[in-house]
MDAnalysis code that builds the backbone (N, CA, C; Angstrom):
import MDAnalysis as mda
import numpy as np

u = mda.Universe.empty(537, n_residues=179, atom_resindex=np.repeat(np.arange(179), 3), trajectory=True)
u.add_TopologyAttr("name", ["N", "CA", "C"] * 179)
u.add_TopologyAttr("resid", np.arange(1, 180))
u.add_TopologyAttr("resname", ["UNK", "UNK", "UNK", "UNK", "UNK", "UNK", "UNK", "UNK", "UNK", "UNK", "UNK", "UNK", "UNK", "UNK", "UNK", "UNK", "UNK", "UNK", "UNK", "UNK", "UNK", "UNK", "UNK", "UNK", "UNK", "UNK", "UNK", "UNK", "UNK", "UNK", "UNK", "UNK", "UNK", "UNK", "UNK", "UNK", "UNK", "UNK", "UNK", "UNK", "UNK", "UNK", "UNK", "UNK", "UNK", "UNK", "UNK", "UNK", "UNK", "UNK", "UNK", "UNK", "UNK", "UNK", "UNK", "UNK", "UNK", "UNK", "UNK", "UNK", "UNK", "UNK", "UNK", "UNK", "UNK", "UNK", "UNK", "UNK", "UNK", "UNK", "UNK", "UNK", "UNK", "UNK", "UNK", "UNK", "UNK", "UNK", "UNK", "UNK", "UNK", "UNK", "UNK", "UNK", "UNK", "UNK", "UNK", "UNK", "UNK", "UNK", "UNK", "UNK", "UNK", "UNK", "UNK", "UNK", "UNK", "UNK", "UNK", "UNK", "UNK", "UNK", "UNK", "UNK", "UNK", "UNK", "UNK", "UNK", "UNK", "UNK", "UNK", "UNK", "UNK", "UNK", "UNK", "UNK", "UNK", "UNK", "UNK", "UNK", "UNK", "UNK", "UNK", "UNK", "UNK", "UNK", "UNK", "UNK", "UNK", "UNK", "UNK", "UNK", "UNK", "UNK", "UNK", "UNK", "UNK", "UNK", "UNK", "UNK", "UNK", "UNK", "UNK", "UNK", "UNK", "UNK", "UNK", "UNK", "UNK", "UNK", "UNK", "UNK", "UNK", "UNK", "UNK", "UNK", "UNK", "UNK", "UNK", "UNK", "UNK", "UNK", "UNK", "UNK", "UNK", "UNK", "UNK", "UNK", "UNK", "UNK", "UNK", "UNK", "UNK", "UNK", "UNK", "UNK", "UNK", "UNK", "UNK"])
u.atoms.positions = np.array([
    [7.053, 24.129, 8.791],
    [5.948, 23.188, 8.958],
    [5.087, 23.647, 10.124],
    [3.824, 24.034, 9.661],
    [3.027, 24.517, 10.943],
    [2.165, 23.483, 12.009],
    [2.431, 23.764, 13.174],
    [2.151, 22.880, 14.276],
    [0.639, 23.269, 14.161],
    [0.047, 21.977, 14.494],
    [-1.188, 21.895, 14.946],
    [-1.546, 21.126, 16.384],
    [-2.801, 21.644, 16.683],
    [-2.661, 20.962, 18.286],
    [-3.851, 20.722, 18.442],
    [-4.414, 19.232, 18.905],
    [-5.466, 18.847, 19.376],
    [-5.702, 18.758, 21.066],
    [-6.914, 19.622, 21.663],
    [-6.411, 19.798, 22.888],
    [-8.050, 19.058, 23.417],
    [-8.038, 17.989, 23.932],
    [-8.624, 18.098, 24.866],
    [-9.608, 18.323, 26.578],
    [-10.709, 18.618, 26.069],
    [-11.356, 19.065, 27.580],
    [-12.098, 19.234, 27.671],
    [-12.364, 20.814, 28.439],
    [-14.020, 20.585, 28.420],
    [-14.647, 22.078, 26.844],
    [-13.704, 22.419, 26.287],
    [-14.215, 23.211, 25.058],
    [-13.313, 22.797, 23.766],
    [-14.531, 22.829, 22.927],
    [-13.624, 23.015, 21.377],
    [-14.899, 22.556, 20.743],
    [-14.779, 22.860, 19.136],
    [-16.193, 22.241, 18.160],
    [-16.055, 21.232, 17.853],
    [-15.733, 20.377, 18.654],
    [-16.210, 18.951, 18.204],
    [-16.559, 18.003, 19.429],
    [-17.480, 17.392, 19.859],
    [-17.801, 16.717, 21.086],
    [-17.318, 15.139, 20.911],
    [-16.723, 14.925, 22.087],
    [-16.093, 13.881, 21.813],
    [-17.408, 12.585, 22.328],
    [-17.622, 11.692, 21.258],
    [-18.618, 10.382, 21.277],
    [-17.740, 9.695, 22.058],
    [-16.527, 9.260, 21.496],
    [-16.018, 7.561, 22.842],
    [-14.469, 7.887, 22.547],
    [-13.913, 7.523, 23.372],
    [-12.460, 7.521, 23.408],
    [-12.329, 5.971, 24.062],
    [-11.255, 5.288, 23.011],
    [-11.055, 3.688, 23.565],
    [-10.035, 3.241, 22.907],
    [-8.903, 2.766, 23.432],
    [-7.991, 2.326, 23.698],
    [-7.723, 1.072, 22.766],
    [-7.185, 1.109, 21.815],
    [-7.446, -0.268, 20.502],
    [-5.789, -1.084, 21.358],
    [-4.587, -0.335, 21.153],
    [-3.551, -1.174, 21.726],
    [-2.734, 0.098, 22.733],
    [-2.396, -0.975, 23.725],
    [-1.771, 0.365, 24.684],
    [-2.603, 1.278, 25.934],
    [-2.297, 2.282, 26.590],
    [-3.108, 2.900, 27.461],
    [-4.085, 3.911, 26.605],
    [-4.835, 4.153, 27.325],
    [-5.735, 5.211, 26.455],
    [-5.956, 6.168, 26.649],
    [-6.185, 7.689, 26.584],
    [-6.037, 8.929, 27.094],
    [-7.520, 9.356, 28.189],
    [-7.348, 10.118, 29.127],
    [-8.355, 10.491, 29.590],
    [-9.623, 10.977, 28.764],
    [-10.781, 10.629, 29.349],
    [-11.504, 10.670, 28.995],
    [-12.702, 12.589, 29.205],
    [-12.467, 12.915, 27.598],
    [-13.387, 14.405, 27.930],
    [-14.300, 14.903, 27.042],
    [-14.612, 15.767, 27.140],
    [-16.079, 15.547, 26.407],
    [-16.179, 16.874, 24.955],
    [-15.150, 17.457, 25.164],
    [-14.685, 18.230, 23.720],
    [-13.446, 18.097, 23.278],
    [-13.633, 18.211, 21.660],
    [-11.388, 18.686, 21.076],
    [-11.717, 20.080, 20.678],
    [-10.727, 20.651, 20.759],
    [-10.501, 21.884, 20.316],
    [-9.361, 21.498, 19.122],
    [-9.541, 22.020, 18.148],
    [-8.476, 21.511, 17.031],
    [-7.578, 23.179, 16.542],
    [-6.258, 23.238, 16.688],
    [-5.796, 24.245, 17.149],
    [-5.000, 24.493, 16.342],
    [-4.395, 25.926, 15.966],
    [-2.791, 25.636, 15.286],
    [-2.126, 26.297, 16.018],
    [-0.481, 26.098, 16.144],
    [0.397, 26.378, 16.989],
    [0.250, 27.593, 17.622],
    [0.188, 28.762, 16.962],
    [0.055, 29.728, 17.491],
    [-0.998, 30.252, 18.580],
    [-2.273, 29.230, 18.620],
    [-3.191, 29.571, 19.580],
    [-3.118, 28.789, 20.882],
    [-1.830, 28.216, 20.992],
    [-1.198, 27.007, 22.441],
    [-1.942, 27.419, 23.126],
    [-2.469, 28.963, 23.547],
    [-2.661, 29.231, 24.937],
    [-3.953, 29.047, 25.091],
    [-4.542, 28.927, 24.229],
    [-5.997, 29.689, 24.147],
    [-7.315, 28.847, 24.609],
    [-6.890, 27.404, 25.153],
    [-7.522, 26.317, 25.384],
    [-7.014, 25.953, 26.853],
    [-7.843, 25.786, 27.957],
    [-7.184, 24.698, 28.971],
    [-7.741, 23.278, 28.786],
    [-6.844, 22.032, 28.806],
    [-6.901, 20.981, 28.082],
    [-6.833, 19.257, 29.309],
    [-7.195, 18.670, 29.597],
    [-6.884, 17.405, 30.061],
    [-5.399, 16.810, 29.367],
    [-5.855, 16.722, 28.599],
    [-4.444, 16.810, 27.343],
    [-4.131, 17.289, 25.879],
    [-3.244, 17.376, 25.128],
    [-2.607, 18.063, 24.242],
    [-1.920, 17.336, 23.521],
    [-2.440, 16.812, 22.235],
    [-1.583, 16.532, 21.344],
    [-0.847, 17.275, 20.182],
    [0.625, 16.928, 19.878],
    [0.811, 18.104, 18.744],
    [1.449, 17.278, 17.412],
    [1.491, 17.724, 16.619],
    [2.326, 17.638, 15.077],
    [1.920, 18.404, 13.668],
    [2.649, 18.116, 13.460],
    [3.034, 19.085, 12.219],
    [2.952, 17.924, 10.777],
    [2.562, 18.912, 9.763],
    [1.907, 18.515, 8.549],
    [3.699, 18.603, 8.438],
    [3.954, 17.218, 7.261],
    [5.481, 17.406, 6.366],
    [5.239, 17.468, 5.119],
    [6.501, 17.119, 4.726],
    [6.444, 16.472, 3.568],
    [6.002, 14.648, 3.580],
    [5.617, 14.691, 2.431],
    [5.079, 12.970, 2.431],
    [6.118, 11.978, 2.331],
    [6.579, 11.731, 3.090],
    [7.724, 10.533, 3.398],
    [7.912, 9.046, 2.564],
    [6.299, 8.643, 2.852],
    [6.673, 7.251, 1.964],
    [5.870, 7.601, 0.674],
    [5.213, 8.659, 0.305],
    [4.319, 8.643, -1.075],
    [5.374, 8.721, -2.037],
    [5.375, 7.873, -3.201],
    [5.407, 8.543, -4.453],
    [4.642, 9.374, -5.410],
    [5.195, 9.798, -6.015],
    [4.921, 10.980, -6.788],
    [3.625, 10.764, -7.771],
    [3.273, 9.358, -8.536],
    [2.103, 9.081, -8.531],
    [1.146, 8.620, -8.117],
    [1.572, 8.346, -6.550],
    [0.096, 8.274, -5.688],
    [-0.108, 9.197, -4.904],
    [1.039, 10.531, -4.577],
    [0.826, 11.327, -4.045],
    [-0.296, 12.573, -5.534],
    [-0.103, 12.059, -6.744],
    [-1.217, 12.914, -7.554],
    [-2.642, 12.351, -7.406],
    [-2.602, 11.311, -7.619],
    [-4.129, 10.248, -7.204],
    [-4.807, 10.824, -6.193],
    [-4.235, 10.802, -5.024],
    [-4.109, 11.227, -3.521],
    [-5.275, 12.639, -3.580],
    [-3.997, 13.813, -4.436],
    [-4.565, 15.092, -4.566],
    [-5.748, 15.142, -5.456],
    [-5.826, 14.039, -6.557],
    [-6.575, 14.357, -7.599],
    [-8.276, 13.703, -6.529],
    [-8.426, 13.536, -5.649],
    [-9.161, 12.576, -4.973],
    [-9.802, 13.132, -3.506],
    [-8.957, 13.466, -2.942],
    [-8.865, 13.858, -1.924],
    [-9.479, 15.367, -1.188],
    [-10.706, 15.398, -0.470],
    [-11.580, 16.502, -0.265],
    [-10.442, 17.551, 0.388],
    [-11.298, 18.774, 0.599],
    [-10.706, 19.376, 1.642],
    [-11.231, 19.303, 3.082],
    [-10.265, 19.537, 4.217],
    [-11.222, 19.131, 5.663],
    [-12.250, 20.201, 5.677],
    [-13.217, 20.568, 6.739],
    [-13.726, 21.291, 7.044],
    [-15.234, 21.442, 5.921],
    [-15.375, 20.458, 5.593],
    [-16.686, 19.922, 4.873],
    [-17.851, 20.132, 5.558],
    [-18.912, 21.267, 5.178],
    [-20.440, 21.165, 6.183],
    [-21.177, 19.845, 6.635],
    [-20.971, 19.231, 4.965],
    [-21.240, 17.683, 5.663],
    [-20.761, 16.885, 6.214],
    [-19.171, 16.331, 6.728],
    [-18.446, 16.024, 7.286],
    [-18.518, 16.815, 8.913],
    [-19.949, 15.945, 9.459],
    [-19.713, 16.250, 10.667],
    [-19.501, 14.856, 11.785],
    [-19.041, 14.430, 10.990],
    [-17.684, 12.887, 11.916],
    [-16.898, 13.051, 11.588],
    [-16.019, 12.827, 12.665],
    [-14.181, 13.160, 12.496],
    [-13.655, 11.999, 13.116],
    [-13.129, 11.035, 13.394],
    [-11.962, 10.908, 14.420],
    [-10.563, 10.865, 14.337],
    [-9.838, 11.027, 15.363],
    [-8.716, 11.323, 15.673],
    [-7.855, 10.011, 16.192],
    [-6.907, 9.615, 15.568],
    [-6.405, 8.183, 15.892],
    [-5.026, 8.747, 15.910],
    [-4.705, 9.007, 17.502],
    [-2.923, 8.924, 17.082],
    [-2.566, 7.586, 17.743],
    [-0.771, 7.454, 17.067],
    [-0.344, 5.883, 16.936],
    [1.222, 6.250, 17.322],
    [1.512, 5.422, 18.465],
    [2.875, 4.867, 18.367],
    [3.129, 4.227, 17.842],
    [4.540, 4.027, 17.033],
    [4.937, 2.829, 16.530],
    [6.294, 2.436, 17.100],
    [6.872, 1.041, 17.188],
    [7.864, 0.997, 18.633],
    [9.238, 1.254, 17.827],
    [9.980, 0.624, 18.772],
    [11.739, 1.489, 18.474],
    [11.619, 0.034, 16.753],
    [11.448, -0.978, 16.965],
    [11.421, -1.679, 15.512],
    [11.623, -1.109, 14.584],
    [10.377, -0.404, 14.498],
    [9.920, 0.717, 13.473],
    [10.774, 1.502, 13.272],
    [11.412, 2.457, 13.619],
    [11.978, 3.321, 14.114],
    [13.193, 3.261, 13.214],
    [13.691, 1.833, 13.644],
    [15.132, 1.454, 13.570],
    [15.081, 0.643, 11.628],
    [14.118, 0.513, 11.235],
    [14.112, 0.128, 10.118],
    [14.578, 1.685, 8.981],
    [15.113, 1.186, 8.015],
    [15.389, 2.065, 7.440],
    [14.253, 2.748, 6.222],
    [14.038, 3.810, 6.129],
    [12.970, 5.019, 5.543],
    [12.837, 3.807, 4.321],
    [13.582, 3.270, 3.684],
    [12.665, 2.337, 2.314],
    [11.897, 0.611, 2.856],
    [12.857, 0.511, 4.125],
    [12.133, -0.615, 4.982],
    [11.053, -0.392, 5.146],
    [11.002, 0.801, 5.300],
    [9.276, 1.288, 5.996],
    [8.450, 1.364, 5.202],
    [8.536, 2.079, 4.263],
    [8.104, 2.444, 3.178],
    [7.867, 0.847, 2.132],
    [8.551, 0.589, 2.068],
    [7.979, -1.322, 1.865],
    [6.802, -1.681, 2.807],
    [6.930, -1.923, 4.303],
    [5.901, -1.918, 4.553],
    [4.519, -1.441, 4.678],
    [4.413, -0.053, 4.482],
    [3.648, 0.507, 4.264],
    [2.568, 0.791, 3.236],
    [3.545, 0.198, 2.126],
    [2.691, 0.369, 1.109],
    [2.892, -1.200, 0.469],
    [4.098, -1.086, -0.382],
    [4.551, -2.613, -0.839],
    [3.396, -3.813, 0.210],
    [3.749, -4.035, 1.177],
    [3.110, -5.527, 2.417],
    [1.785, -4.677, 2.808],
    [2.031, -3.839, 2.707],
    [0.103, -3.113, 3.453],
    [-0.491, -2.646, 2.855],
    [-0.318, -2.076, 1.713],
    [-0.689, -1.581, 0.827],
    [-1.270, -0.067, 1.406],
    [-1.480, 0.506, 2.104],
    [-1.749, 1.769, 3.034],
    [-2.354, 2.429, 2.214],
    [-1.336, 3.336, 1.228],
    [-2.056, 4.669, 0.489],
    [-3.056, 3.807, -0.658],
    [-3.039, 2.569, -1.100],
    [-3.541, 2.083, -1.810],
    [-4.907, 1.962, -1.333],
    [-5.643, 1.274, -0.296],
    [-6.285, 0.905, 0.688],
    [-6.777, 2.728, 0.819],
    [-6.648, 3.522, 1.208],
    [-6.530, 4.934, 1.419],
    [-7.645, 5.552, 0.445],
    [-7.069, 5.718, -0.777],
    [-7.738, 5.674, -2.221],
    [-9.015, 5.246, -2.399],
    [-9.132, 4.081, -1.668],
    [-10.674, 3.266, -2.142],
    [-11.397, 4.386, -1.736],
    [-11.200, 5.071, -0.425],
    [-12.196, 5.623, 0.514],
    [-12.275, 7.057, 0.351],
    [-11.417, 7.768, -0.873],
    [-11.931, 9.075, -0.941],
    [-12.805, 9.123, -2.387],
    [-13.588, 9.900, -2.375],
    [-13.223, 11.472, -1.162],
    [-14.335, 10.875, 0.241],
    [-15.285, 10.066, 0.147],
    [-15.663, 9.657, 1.225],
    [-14.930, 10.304, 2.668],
    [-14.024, 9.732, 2.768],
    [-13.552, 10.036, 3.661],
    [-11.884, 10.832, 3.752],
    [-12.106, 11.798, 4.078],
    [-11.218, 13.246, 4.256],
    [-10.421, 12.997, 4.937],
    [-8.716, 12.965, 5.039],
    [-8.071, 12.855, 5.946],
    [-6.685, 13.492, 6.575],
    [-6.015, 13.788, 7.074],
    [-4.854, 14.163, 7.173],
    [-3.640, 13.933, 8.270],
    [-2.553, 13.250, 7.864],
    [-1.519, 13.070, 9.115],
    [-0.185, 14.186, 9.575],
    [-0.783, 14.154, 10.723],
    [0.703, 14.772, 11.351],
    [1.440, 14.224, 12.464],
    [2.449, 14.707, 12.491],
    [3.995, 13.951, 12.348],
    [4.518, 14.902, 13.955],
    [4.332, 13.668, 15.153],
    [4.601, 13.859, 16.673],
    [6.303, 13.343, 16.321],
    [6.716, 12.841, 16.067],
    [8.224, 11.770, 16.402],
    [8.984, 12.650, 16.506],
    [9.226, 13.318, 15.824],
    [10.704, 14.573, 15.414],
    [10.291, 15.355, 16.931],
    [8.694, 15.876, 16.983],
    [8.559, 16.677, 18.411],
    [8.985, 15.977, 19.519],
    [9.260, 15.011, 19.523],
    [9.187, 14.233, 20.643],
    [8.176, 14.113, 21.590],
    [7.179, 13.767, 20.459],
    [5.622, 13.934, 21.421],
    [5.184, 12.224, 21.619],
    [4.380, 12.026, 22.612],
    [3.660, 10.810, 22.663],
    [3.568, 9.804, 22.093],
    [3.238, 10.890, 21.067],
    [2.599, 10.112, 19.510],
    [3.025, 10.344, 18.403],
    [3.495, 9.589, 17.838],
    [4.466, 9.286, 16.158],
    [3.447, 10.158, 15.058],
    [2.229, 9.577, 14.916],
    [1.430, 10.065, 14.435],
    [-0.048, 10.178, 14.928],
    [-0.506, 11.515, 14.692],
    [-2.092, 11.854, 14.445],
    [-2.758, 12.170, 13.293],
    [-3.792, 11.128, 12.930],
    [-4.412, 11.198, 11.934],
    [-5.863, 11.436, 11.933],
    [-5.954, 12.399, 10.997],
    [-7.397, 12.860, 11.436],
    [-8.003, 12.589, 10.102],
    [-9.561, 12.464, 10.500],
    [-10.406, 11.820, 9.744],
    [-11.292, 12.691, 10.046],
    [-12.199, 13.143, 8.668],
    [-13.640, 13.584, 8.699],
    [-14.583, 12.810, 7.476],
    [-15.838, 12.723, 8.019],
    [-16.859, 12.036, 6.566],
    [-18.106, 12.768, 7.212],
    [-18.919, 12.638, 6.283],
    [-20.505, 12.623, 6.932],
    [-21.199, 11.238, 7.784],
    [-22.119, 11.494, 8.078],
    [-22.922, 10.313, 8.677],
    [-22.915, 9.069, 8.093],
    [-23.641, 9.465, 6.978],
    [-23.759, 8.104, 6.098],
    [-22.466, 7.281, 5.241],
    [-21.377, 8.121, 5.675],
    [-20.094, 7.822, 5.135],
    [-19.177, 6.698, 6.373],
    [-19.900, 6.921, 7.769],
    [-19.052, 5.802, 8.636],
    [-19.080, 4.858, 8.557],
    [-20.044, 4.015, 7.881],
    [-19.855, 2.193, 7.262],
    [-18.324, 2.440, 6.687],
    [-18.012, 2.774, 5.896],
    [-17.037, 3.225, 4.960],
    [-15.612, 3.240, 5.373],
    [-16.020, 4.464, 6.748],
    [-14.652, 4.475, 7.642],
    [-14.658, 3.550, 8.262],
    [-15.074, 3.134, 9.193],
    [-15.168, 1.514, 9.996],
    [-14.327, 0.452, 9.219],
    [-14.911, 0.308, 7.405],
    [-14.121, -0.342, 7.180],
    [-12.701, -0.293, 6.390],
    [-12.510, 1.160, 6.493],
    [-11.212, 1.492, 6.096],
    [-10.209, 1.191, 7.436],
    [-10.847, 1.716, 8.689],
    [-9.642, 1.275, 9.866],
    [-9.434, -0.059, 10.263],
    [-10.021, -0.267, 10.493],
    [-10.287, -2.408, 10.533],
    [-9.373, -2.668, 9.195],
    [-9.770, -2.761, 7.971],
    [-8.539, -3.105, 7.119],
    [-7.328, -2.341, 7.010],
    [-7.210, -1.584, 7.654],
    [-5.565, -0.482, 8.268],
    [-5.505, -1.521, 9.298],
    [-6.179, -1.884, 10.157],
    [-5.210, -2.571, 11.507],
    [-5.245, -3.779, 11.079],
    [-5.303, -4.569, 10.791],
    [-5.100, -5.655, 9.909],
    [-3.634, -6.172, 8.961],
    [-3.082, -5.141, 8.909],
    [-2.010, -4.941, 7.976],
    [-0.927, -5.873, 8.642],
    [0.587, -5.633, 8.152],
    [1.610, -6.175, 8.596],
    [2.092, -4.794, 8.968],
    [1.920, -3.533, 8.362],
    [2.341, -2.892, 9.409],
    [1.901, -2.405, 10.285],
    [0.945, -2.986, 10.793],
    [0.005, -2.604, 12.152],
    [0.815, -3.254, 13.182],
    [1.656, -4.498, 12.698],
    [2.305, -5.273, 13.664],
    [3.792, -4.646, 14.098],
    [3.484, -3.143, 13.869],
    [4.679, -2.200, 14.889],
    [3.688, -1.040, 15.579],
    [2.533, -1.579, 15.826],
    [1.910, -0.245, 16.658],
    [2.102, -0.615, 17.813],
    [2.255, 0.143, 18.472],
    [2.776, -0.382, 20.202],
    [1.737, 1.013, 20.800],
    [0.712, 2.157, 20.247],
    [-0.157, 2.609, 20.681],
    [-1.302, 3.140, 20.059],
    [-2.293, 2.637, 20.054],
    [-3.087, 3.157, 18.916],
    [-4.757, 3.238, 19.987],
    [-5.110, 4.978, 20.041],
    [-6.243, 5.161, 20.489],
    [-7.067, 5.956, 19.975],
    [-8.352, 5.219, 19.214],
    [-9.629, 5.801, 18.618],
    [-10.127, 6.688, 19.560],
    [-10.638, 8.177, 18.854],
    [-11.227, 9.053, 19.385],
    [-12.285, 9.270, 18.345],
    [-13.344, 9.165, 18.486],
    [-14.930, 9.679, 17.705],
    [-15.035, 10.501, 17.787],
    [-15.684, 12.022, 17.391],
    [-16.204, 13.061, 17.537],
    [-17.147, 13.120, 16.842],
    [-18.373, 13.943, 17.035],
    [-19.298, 14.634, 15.929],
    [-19.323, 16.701, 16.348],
    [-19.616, 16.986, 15.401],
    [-20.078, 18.296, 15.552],
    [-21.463, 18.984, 15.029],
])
């Protein structure tokens, strides 16, 4: 599973618009991401560094993980020059529930990948997976659309935090970018 690394500071192609703190502390504040894969760790000096790795899909099934693909852009879109970056703790609760507990909530009570769906290909996305690293952050999820596509996202995250399983985030901080 290849590591990816979001590094912020003062370089990378994407300028960071607002960094703000939805639940929890919020990361320093800088004015580029550099979006990285493992192998280039060095190649950035950073304020901070987030990492994870693409998995396997944990709570998808097999026919919404085809929907998903049949739907779903690739990143790095010319027009997709909005991104943001939302990584999320979720607390020991979470944690301690068992992989179909979760997976109930996630989809079953939140409907998540369902909710997900409305918004592609609009909006482009992809999660990786901090917990196993023992990083910060459980997950980072990255988002790209075009301009005229952020009504769209706005209201895809607002109805994501809304959920019942939003009610195990114990850190969740919006990062904007454009490029």
């Amino acid at each position: 599973m290849p590591l990816n690394i979001f590094a912020g500071g003062r370089v990378g192609a994407w300028q960071v618009e607002r960094i703000e703190p939805v639940t929890g502390p919020s990361l320093p504040v800088v004015s580029r991401l550099a979006v990285l894969d493992g192998s280039r760790a060095g190649d950035v000096e950073a304020a901070w560094v987030l990492r994870g790795t693409t998995s396997y899909k944990r709570y998808t099934r097999r026919e919404e993980q085809e929907a998903l693909d049949a739907k779903q852009p690739q990143l790095g879109r010319p027009e997709a020059t909005r991104a943001a970056l939302i990584p999320i703790t979720k607390s020991d609760a979470w944690w301690q529930l068992a992989q179909d507990e979760r997976r109930d909530l996630l989809e079953e009570s939140s409907h998540h990948i369902a909710v997900g769906l409305e918004y592609l290909p609009a909006v482009a996305r992809q999660l990786y997976h901090g917990h196993d690293l023992g990083e910060p952050f459980d997950f980072l999820t990255w988002f790209e659309y075009a301009p005229q596509d952020a009504p769209a996202f706005e209201e895809l995250v607002d109805r994501l935090r809304t959920t019942p399983e939003w009610g195990y985030v114990e850190r969740d901080v919006d990062i904007r970018l454009a490029r």
